[in-house]
Backbone as a chain_set.jsonl record, in Angstrom:
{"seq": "XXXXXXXXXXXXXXXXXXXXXXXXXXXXXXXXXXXXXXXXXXXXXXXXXXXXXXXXXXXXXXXXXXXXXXXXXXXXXXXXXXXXXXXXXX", "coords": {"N": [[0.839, -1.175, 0.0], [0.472, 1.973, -0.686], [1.964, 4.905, 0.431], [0.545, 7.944, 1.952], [1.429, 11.215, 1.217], [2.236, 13.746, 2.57], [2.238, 17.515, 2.536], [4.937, 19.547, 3.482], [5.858, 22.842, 4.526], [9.14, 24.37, 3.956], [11.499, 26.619, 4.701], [13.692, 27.97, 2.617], [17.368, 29.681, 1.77], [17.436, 31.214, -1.931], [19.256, 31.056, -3.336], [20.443, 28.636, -2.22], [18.615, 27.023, -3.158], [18.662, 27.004, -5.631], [21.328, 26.531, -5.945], [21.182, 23.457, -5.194], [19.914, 22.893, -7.435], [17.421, 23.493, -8.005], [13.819, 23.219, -7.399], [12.718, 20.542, -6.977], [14.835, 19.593, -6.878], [15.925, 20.1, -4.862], [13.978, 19.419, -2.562], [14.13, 16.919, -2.598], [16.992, 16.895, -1.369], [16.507, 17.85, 0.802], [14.461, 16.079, 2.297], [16.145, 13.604, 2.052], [18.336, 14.571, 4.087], [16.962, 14.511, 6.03], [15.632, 12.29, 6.817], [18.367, 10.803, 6.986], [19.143, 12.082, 9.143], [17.26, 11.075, 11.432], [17.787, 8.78, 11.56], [20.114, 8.342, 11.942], [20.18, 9.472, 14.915], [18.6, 7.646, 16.255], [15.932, 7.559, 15.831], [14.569, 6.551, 14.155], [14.496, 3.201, 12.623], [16.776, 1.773, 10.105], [15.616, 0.436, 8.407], [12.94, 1.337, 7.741], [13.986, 4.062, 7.095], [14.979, 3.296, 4.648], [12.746, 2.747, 3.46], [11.049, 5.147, 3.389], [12.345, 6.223, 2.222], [12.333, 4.73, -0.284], [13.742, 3.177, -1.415], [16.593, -0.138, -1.836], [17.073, -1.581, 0.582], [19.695, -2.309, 0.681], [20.843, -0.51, -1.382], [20.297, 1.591, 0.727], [21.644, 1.512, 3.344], [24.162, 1.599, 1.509], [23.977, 4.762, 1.275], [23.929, 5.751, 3.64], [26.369, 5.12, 4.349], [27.5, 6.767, 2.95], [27.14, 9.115, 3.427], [27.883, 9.284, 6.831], [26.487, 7.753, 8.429], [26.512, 5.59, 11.16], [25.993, 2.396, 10.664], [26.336, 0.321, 12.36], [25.561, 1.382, 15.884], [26.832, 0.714, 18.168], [27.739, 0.679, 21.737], [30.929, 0.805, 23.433], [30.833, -0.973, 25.92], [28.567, -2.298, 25.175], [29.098, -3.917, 22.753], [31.705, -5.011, 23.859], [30.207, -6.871, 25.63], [28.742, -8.643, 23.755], [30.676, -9.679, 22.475], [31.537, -11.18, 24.637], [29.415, -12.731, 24.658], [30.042, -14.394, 21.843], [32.048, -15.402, 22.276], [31.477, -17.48, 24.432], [29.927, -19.284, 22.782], [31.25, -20.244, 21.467]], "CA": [[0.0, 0.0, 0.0], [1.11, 3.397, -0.669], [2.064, 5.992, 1.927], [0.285, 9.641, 1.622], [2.779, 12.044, 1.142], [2.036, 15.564, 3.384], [3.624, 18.586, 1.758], [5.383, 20.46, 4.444], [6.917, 24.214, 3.916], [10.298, 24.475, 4.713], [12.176, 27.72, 3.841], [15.333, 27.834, 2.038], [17.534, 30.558, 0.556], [16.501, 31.119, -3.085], [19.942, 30.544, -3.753], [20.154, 27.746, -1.476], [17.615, 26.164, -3.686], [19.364, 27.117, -6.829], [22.923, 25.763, -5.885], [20.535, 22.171, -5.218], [19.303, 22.348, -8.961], [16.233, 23.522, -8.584], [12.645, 23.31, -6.009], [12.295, 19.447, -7.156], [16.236, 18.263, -6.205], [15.689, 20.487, -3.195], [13.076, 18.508, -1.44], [14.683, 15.509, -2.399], [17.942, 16.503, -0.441], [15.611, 17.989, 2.416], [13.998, 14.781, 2.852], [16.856, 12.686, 2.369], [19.219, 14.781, 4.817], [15.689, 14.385, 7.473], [15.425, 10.537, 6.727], [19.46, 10.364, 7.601], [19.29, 12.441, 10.425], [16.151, 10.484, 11.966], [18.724, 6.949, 11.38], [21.33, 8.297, 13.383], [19.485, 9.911, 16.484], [18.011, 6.894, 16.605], [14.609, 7.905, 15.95], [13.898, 5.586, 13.098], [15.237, 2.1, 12.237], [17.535, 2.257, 8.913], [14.834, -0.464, 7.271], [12.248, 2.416, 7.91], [14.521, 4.95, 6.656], [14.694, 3.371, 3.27], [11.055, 2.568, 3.139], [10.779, 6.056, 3.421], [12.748, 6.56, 0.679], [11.515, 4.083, -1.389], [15.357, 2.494, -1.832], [16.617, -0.972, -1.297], [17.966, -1.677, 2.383], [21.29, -2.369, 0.697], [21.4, 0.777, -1.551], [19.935, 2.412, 1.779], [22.984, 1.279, 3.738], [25.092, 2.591, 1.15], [23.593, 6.165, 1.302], [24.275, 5.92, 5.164], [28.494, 4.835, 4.652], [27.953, 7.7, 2.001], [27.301, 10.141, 4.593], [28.765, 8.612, 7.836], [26.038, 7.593, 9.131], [27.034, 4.786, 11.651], [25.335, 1.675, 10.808], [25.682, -0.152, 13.435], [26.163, 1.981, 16.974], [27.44, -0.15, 19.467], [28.751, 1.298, 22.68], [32.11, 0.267, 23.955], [29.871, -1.354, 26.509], [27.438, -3.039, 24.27], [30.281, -4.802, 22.644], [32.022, -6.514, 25.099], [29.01, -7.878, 26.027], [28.468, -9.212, 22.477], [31.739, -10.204, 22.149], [31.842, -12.536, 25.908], [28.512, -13.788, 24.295], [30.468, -15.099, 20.82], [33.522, -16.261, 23.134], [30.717, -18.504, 24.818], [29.255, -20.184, 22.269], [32.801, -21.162, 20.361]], "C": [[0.89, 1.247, 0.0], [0.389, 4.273, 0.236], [1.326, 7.32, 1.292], [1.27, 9.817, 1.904], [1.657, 13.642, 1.958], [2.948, 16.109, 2.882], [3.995, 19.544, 3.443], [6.454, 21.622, 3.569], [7.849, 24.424, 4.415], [11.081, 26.069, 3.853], [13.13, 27.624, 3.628], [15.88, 28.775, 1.446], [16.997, 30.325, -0.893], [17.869, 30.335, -3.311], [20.809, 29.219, -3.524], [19.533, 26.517, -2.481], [18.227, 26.1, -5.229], [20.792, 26.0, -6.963], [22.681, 23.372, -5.833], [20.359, 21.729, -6.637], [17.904, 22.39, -8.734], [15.014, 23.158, -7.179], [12.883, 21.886, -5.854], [13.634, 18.984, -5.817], [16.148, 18.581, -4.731], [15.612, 20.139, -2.014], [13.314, 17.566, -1.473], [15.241, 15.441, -1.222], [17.105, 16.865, 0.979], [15.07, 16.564, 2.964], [14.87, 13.654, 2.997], [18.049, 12.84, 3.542], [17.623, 14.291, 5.956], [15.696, 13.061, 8.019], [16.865, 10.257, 7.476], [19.179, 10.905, 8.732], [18.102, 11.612, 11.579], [16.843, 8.923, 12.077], [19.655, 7.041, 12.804], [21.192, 8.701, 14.408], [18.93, 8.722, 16.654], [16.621, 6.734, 16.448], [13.49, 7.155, 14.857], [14.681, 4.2, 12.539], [16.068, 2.541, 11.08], [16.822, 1.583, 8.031], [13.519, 0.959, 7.019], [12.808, 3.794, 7.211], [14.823, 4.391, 4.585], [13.584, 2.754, 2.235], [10.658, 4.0, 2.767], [11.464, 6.838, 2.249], [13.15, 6.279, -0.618], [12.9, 3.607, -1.984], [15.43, 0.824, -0.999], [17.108, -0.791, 0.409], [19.351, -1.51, 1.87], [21.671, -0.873, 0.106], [21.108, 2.029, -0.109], [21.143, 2.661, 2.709], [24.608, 1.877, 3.314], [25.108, 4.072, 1.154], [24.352, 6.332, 2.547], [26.041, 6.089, 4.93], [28.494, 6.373, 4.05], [28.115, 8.841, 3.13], [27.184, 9.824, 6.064], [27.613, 8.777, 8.547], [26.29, 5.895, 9.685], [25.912, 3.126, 11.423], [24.475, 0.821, 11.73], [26.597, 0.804, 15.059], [25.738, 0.745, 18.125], [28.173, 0.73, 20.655], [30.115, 0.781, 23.323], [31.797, -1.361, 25.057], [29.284, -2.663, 26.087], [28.351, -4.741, 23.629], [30.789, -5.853, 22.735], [31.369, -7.697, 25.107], [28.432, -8.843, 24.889], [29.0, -10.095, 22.397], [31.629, -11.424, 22.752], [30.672, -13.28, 25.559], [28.717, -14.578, 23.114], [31.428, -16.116, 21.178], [32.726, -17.473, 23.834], [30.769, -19.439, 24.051], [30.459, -20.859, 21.425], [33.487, -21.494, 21.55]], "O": [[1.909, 1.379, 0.678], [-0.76, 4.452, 0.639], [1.594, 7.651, 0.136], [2.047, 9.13, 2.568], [0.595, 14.186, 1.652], [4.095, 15.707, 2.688], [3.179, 20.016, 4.235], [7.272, 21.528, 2.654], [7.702, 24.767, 5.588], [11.086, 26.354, 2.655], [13.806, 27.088, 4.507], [15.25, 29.128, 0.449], [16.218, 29.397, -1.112], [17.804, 29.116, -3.47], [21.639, 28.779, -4.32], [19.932, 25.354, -2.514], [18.174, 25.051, -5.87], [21.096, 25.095, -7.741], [23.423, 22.449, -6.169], [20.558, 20.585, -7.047], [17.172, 21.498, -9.163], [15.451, 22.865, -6.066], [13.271, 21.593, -4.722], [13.608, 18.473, -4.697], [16.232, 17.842, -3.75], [16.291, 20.231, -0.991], [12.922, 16.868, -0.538], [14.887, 14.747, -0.269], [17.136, 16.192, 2.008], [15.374, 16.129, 4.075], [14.62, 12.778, 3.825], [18.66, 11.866, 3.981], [17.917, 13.36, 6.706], [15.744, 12.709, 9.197], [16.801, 9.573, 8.498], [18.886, 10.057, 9.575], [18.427, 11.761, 12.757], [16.283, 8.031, 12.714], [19.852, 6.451, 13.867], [22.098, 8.396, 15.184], [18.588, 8.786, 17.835], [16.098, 5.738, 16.948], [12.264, 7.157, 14.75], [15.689, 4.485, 11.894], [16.139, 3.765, 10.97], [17.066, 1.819, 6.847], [13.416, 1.405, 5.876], [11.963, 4.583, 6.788], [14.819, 5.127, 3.598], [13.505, 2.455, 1.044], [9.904, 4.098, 1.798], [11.101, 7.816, 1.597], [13.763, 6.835, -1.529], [13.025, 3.741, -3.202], [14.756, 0.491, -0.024], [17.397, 0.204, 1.074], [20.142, -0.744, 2.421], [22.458, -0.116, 0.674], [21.67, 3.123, -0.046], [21.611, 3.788, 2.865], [25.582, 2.288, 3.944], [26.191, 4.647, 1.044], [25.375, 7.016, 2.536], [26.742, 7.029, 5.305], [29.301, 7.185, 4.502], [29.182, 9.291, 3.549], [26.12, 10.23, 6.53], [27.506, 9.762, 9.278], [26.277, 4.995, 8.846], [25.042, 2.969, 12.279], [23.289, 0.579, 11.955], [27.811, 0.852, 15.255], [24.742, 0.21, 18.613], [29.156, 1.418, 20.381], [29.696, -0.144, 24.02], [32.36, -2.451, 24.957], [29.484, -3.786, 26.551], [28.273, -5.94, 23.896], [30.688, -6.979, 22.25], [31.616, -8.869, 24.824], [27.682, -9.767, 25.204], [28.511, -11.218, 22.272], [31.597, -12.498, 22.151], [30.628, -14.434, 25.986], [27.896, -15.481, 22.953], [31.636, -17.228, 20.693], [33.341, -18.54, 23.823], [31.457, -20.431, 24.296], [30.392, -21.94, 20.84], [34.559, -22.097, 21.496]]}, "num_chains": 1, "name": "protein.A"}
């Protein structure tokens, strides 16, 4: 099923919008810098993030390396704890 789309107004220099290529590429990058930034706060899965922008998971993944967004955040912490659970099972 297809998603409604809501138009939201965002303001942008003119030339802002120019240096993009235009209103169209604009709202692309607006929505695609929103979609990254919503990955890496945490605020949206990364499968969700390229549902949202209608891309595979894998090319989605690559967008992310493209602009360093961390795939997988692990804490130093987290880790370990991963780790002493792989060291178990081998």
């Amino acid at each position: 099923m297809a998603e409604t789309v809501k138009a939201l107004m965002v303001r942008l220099p003119e030339s802002l919008v120019e240096d993009l290529g235009g209103e169209q590429k604009a709202a692309e990058e607006v929505t695609r810098a929103a979609v990254l930034d919503l990955v890496r706060t945490g605020k949206i899965s990364a499968g969700r993030g390229a549902e949202l922008l209608h891309m595979t998971r894998h090319d989605f993944l690559d967008l992310m390396e493209a602009h360093d967004v961390p795939v997988i955040d692990y804490t130093p912490e987290s880790f370990a704890c991963e780790l002493e659970g792989v060291r178990k099972l081998l």
